[in-house]
SELUM-90304 format. One record per residue (C-alpha): residue in one letter; chain; x, z, y. Coordinates in steps of 0.2 Angstrom, whole numbers. Example, Ala and Ser with C-alpha at 12.3 -4.5 7.8 and 13.67 -1.06 7.14 Angstrom:
- resn, chain, c1, c3, c2
- A, A, 62, 39, -22
- S, A, 68, 36, -5
***
This chain:
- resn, chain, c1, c3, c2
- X, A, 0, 0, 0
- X, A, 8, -3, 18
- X, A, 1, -1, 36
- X, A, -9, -16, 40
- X, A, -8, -14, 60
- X, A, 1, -23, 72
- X, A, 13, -16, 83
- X, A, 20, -18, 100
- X, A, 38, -16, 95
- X, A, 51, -18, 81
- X, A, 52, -1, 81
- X, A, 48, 7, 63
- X, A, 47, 22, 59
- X, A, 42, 34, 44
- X, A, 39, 52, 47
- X, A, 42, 57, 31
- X, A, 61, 54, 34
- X, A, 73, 59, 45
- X, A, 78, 44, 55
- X, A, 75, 56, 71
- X, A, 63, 53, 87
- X, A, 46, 46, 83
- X, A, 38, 41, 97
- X, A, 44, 26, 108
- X, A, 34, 22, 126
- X, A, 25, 7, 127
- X, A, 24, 5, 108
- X, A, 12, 8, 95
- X, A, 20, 19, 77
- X, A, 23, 5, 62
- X, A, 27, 16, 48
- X, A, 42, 10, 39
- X, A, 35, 4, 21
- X, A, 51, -3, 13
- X, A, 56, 12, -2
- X, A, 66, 12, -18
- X, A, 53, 4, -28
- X, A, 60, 7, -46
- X, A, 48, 13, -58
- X, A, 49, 26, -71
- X, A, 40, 19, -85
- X, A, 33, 22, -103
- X, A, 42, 6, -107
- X, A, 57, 10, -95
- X, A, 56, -10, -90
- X, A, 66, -5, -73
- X, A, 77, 4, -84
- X, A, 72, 21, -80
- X, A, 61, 28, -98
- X, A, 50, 42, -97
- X, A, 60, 56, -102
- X, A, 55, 75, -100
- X, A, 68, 87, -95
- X, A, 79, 70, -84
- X, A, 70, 69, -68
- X, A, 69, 81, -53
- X, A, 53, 78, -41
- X, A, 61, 84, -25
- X, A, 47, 89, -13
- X, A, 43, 98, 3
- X, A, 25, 109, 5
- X, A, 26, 102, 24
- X, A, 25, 84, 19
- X, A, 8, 76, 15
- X, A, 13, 62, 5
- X, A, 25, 75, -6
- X, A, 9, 88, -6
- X, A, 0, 72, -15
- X, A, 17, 72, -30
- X, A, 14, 92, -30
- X, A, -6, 92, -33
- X, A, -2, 77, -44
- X, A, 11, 85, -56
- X, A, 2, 102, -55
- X, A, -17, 93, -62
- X, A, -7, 87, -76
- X, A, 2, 98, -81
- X, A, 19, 90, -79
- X, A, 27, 106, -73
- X, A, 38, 105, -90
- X, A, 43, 87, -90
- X, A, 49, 85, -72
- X, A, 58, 100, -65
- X, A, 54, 102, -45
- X, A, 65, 105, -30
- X, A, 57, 110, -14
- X, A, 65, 110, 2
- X, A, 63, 119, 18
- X, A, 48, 114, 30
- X, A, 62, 107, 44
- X, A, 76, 95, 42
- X, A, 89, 87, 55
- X, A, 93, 68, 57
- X, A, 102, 66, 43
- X, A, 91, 75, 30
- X, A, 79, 85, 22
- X, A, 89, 102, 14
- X, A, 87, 114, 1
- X, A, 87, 129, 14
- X, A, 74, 138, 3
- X, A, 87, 140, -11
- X, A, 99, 155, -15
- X, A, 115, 148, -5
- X, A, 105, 134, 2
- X, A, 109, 123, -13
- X, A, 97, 115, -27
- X, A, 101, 125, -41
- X, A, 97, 110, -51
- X, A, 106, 95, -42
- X, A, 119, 105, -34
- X, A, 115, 97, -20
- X, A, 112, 104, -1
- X, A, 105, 90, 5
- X, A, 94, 77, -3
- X, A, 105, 63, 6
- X, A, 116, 67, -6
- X, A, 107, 60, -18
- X, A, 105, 45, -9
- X, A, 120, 42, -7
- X, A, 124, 44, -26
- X, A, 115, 29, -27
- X, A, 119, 19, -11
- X, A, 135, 27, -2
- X, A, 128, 14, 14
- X, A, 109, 20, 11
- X, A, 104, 14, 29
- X, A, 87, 19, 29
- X, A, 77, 37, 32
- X, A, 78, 51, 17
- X, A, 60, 53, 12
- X, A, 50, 66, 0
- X, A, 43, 64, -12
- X, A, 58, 56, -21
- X, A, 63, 58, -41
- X, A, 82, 60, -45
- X, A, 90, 55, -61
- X, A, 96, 74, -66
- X, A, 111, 67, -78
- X, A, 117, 54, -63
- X, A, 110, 64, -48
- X, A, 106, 47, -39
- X, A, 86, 45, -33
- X, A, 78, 33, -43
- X, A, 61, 30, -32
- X, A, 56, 38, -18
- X, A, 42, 27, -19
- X, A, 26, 39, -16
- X, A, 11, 30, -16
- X, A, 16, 21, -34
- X, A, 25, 40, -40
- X, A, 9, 48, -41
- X, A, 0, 33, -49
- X, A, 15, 31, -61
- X, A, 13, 50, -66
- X, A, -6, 48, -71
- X, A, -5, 30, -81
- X, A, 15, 31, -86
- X, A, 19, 50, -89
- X, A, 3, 52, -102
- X, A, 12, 57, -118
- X, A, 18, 73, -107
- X, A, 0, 78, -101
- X, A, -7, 95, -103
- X, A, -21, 96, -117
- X, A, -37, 91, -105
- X, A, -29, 85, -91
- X, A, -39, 76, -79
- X, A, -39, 56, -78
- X, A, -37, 54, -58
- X, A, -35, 36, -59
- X, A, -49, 29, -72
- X, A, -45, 12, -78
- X, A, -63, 6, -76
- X, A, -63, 13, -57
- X, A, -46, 8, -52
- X, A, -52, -6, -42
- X, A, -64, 6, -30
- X, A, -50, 20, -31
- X, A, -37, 6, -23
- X, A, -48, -1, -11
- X, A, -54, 17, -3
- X, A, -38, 24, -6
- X, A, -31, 6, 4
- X, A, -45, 10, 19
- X, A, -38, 29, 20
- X, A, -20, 25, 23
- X, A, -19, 14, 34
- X, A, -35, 22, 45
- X, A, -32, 41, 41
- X, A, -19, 46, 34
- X, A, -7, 34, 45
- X, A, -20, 35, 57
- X, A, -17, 52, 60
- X, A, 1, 46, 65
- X, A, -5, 31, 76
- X, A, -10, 44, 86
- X, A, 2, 56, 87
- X, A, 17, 44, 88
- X, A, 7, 32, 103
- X, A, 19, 28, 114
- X, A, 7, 21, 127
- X, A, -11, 25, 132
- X, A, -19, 8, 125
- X, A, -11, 12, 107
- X, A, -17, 30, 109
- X, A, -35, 26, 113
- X, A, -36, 11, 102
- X, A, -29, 22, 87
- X, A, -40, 37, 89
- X, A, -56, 26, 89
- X, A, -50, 18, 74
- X, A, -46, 38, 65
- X, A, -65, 42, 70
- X, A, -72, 25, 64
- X, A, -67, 32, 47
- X, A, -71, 50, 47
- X, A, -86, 44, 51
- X, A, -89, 31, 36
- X, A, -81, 47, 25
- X, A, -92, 58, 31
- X, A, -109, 48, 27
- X, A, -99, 44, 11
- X, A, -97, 60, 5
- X, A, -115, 67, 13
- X, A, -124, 61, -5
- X, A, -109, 61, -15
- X, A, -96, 74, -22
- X, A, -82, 65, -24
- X, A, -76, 47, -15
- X, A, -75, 39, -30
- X, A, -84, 41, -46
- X, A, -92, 60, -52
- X, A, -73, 67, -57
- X, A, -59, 70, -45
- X, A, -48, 55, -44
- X, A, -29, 49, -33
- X, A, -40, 44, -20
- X, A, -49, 61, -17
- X, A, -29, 69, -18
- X, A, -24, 52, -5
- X, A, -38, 62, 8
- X, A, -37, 79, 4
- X, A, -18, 80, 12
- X, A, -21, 75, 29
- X, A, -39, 85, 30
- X, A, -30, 101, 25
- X, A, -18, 96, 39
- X, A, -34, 91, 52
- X, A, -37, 108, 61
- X, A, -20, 118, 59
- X, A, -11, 102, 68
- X, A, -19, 84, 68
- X, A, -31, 92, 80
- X, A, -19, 97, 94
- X, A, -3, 92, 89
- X, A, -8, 73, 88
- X, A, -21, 73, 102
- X, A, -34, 69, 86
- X, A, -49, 80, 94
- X, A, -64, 72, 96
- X, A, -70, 83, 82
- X, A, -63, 98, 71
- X, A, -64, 96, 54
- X, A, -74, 111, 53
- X, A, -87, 102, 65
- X, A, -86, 88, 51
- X, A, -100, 95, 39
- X, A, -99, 83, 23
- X, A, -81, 80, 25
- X, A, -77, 100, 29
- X, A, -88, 106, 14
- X, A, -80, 92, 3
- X, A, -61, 100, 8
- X, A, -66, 117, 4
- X, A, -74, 113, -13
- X, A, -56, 102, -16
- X, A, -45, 116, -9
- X, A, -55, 130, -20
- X, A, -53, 120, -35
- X, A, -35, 125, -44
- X, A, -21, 113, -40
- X, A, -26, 110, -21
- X, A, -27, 124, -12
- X, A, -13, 134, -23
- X, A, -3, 120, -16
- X, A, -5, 121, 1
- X, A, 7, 130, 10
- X, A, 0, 131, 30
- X, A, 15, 141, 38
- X, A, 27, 127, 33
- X, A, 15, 115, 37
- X, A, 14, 119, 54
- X, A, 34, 126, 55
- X, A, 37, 105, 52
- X, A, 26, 97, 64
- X, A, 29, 109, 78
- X, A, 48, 113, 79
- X, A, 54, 95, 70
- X, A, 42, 83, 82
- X, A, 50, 89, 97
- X, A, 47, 72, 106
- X, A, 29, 78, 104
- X, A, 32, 97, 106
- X, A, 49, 100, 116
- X, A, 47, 120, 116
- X, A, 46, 118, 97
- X, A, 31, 134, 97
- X, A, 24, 134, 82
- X, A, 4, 140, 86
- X, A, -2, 155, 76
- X, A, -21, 149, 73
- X, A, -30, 142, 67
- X, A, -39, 155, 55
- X, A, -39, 152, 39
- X, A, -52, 162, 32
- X, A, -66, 150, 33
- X, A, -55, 138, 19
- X, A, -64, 149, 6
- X, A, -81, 150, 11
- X, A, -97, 141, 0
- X, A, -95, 123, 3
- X, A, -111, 121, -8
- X, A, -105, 105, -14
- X, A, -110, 109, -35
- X, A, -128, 105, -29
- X, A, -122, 85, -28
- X, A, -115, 86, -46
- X, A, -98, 79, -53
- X, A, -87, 85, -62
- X, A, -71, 89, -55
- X, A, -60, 87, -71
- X, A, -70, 74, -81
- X, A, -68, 78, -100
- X, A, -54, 89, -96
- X, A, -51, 108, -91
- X, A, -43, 114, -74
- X, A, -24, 117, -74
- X, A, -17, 136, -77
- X, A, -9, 148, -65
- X, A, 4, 141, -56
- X, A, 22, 139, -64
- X, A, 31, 154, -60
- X, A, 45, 152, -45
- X, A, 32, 138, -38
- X, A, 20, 148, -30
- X, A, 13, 147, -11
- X, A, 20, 163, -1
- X, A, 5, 172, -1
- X, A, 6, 175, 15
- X, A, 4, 156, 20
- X, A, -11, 154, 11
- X, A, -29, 163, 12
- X, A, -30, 161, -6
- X, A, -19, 179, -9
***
């Protein structure tokens, strides 16, 4: 999937990475789409096999495309076959780092940056270092930081590692709908959120909220009848939304001028994140005090003082949504995930679900 919007500028930028400032007057943010692409595959055609215990899923809670790899892994129950590494909620221009680590070094990797894996692949890697990305434990080079394709690949390539009743999130018979919502809530919300906060000019800005709004608004009246956005289960495309709406109120809001409504203000699409983030494997994943560390303190283009806000309240994230009246079935066939693997918990005290 890649940003289908034009741009005022040869500019690209992917704030995910670490390539540094973000917004550029006069232009319009064009995220940078161009990723290792290799695949890990059951038949390892790109010459990476499936292979439990060989890859490391280097993540950060702050990132919403890495949140995706972490809900992802966690539903199905992966936690076994690919080891995770989780760095801090800040990074400079040259990285993302394991700051969160005894010594501030991956105790897996070795590594205190994830550059340096990069680098073990490509010593002239010219691009941004992105989470999510898998690393070759045995070569410590990244093999794909890829994440729209990572999280597919874990549902449809990873399956002989599945947890007895893990969920099918991307249903073979639904794939077309899943890819064609899931196509319409990238490049209108989740990078739309961006669009907005990265506007280098007031016609980008205004041109960019209206098109975030036009779609909250289509999600919300497709949500108002309807448990789920695809289907009665829970499926990638519900995952692909759920990131940016957990993001909405505590900085999207304010932080990237996004405020013609709240979330909360939002009735279908607020009840719809509180029955996803109550459901185990979304809400045990979401970790709002790093959330908000990244975007206010490494956006300082957007926010020079670098103050990180204390509200919102979080409280509300586990009130009756009500959403069981619509139906659905949130894991199919299957059974919700356990307690989280030990050493990955959320600090309790950056989540109301302690």
């Amino acid at each position: 999937m890649s940003d289908d919007s034009a741009t005022t500028s040869d500019q690209n930028t992917d704030e995910h990475s670490t390539k540094g400032s973000y917004v550029h007057s006069g232009a319009e943010f064009k995220r940078d789409t161009n990723y290792i692409n290799d695949r890990i595959t059951a038949d390892g055609r790109d010459g990476w096999p499936v292979e439990a215990g060989r890859y490391r899923l280097i993540v950060a809670r702050a990132c919403p495309w890495a949140n995706r790899a972490i809900i992802v892994r966690r539903l199905l129950g992966l936690e076994n076959a690919i080891s995770m590494g989780i760095c801090g909620p800040t990074h400079d221009k040259r990285s993302w780092t394991f700051d969160l680590d005894p010594g501030g070094v991956d105790p897996v990797l070795g590594y205190e940056r994830l550059q340096q894996a990069f680098f073990a692949r490509d010593p002239d890697y010219p691009r941004g270092i992105t989470v999510p990305a898998i690393v070759d434990v045995p070569t410590k080079s990244v093999v794909t930081n890829d994440f729209a394709q990572i999280t597919l690949d874990l549902s449809t390539q990873w399956t002989e590692f599945h947890r007895d009743g893990a969920p099918d999130l991307y249903p073979e018979p639904l794939r077309d709908e899943i890819d064609e919502v899931a196509r319409r809530i990238f490049t209108e919300v989740n990078n739309g959120v961006y669009r907005c906060g990265f506007a280098g000019s007031q016609e980008s800005y205004d041109q960019a909220y209206d098109r975030l709004f036009t779609a909250l608004d289509w999600l919300e009246e497709r949500l108002t009848d309807q448990r789920y956005l695809v289907g009665d289960t829970i499926t990638e495309a519900d995952v692909r939304l759920f990131t940016t709406l957990a993001r909405f109120d505590p900085v999207y809001h304010g932080h990237f001028k996004c405020n013609r409504s709240k979330l909360t203000e939002l009735p279908a699409l607020w009840a719809y994140a509180r029955d996803l983030f109550q459901t185990p494997g979304f809400g045990d994943t979401t970790d709002f005090v790093q959330i908000k560390q990244h975007y206010y303190i490494v956006h300082t283009d957007v926010n020079p003082t670098q103050i990180v806000p204390k509200g919102p309240d979080l409280a509300n994230w586990l009130t009756p949504h009500g959403r069981e009246s619509l139906g659905g079935r949130p894991f199919g066939d299957g059974t919700p995930p356990g307690p989280v693997a030990s050493g990955e918990e959320v600090d309790p005290e950056h989540s109301p679900l302690r």
